[in-house]
GURO-517526 format. One record per residue: residue in three letters; x, y, z of N, C-alpha, C in turn. Coordinates in steps of 0.1 Angstrom, whole numbers, padded with zeros to 4 digits, always signed. Atoms other than C-alpha are relative to their C-alpha. Example, Ala and Ser with C-alpha at 12.3 -4.5 7.8 and 13.67 -1.06 7.14 Angstrom:
<rs>
ALA+0009-0012+0000+0123-0045+0078+0009+0012+0000
SER-0009-0011+0000+0137-0011+0071-0008+0011+0008
</rs>
This chain:
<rs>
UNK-0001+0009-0011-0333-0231+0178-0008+0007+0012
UNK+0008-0004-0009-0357-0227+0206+0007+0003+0014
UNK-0008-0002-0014-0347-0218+0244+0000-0008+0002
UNK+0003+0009-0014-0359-0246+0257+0014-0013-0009
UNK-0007+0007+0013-0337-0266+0226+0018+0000+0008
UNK-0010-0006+0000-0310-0246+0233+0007-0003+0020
UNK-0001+0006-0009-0309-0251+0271+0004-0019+0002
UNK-0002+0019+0002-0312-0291+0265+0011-0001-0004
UNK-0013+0006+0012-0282-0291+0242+0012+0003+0014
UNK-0015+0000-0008-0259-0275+0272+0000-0007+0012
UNK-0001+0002-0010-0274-0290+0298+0006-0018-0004
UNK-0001+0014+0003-0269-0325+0281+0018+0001-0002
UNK-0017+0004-0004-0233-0319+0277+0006-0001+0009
UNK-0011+0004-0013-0223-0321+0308-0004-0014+0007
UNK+0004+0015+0001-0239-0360+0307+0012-0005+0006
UNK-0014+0009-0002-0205-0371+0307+0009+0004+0016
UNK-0006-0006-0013-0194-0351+0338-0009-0009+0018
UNK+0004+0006-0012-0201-0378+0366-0003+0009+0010
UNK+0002-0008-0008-0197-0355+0392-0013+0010+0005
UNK+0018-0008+0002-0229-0335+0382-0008-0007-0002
UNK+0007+0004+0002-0244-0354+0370-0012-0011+0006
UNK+0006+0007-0005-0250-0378+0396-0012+0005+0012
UNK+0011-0008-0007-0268-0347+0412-0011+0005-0001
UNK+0008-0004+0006-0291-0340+0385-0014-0007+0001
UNK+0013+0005+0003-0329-0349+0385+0004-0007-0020
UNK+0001+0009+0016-0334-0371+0354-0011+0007-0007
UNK+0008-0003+0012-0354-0360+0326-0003-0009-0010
UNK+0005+0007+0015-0374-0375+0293-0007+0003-0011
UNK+0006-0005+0010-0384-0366+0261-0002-0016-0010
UNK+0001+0014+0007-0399-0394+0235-0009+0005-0011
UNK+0007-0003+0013-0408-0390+0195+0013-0002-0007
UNK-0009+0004+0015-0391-0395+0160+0008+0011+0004
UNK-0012-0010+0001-0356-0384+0156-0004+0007-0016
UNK+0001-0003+0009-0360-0358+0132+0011+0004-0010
UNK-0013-0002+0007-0321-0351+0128+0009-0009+0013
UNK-0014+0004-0006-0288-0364+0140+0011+0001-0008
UNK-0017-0005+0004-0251-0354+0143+0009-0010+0007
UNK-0014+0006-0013-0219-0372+0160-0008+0010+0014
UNK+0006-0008-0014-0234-0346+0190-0008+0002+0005
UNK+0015-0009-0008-0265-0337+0189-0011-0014-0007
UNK+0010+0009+0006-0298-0357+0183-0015+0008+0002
UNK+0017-0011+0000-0332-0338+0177-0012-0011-0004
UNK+0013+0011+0003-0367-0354+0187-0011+0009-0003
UNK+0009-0008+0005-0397-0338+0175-0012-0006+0014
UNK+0010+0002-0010-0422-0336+0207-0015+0012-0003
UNK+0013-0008-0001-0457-0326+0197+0005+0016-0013
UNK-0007-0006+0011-0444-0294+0178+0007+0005+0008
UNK-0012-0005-0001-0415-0284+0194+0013-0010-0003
UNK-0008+0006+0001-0384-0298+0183+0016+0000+0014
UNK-0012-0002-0011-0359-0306+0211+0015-0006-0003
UNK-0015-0003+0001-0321-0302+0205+0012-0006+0010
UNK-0009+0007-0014-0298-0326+0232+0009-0006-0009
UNK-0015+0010+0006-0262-0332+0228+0003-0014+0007
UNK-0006+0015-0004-0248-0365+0233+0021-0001+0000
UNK-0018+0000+0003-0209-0376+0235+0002-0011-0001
UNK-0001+0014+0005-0190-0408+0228-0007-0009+0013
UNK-0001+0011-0009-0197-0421+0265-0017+0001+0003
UNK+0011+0003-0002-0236-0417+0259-0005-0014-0006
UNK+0000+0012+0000-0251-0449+0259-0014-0001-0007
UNK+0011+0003+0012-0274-0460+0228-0003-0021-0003
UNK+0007+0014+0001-0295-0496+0228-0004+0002-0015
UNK+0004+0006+0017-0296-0506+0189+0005+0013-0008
UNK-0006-0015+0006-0289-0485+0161-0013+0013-0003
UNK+0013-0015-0003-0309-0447+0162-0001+0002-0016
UNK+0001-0011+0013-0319-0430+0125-0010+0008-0001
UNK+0008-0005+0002-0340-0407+0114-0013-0002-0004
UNK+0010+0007-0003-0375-0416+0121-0006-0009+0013
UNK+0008+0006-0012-0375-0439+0148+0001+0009+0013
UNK+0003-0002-0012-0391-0437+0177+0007+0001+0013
UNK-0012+0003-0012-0368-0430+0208-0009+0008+0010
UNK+0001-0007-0012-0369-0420+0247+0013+0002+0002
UNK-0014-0001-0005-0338-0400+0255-0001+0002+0016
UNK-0001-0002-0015-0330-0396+0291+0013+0011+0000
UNK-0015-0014-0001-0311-0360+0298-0002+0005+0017
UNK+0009-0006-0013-0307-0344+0329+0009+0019-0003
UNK-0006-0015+0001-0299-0302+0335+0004+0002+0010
UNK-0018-0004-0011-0264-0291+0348+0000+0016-0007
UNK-0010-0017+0008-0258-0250+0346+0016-0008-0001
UNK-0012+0002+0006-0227-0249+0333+0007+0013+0004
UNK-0006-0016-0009-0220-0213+0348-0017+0006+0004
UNK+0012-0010-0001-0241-0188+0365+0006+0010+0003
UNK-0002-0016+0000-0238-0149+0365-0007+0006+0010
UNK+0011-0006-0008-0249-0130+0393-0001+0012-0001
UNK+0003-0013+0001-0265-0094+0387+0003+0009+0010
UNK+0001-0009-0007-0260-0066+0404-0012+0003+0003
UNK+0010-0011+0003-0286-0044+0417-0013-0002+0013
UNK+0012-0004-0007-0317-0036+0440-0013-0009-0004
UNK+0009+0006-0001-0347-0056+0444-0009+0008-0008
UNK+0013-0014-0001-0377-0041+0426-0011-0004+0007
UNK+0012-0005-0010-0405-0037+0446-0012-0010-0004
UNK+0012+0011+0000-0433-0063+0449-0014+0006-0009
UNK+0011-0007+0009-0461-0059+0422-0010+0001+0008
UNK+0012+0001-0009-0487-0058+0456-0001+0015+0004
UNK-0004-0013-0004-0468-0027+0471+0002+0013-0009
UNK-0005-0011+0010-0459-0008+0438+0006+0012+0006
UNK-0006-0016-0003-0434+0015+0457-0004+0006+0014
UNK+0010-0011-0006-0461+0030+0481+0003-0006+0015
UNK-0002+0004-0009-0455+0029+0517-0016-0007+0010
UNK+0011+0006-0010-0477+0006+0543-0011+0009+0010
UNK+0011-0006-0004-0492+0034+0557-0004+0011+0000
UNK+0012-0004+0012-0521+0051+0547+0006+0018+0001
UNK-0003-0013+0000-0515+0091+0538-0008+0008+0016
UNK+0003-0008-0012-0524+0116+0568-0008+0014-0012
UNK+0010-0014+0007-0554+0145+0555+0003+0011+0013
</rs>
């Protein structure tokens, strides 16, 4: 499963979470379903295959199988975020070195 697969799949579960959802930018992917579960539904875009879960209250026009052509509509919700510890590193312009010039 790819990152970007793997991102799509959590951000799409939280579809059903009004609250977020109604804050999310919308998204679109469109090509043959290559797989489907009760959960998930995978479209094949170009060659990456994209991974988006679905739930009972996602909303499907006709019936989907493997092959047709679809546009899903997802949008991305973190679902947590972690915040690091730690010290800035240093601007790759600066590398470290102070602004002014050494003294001979």
């Amino acid at each position: 499963m790819t990152t970007r697969s793997l991102l799509l799949a959590v951000a799409a579960m939280r579809l059903s979470t009004a609250t977020f959802a109604a804050d999310a930018r919308t998204y679109q992917v469109t090509g043959p379903v290559v797989d489907m579960t009760g959960d998930t539904i995978t479209v094949q875009k170009g060659k990456d295959k994209w991974e988006i879960s679905k739930s009972a209250d996602t909303k499907t026009s006709g019936e989907v199988k493997k092959g047709d052509k679809v546009t899903v509509m997802y949008r991305m919700t973190a679902t947590s975020i972690e915040a690091k510890s730690g010290a800035a590193k240093p601007s790759a312009k600066s590398h470290g070195k102070s602004a002014a010039p050494a003294a001979y």
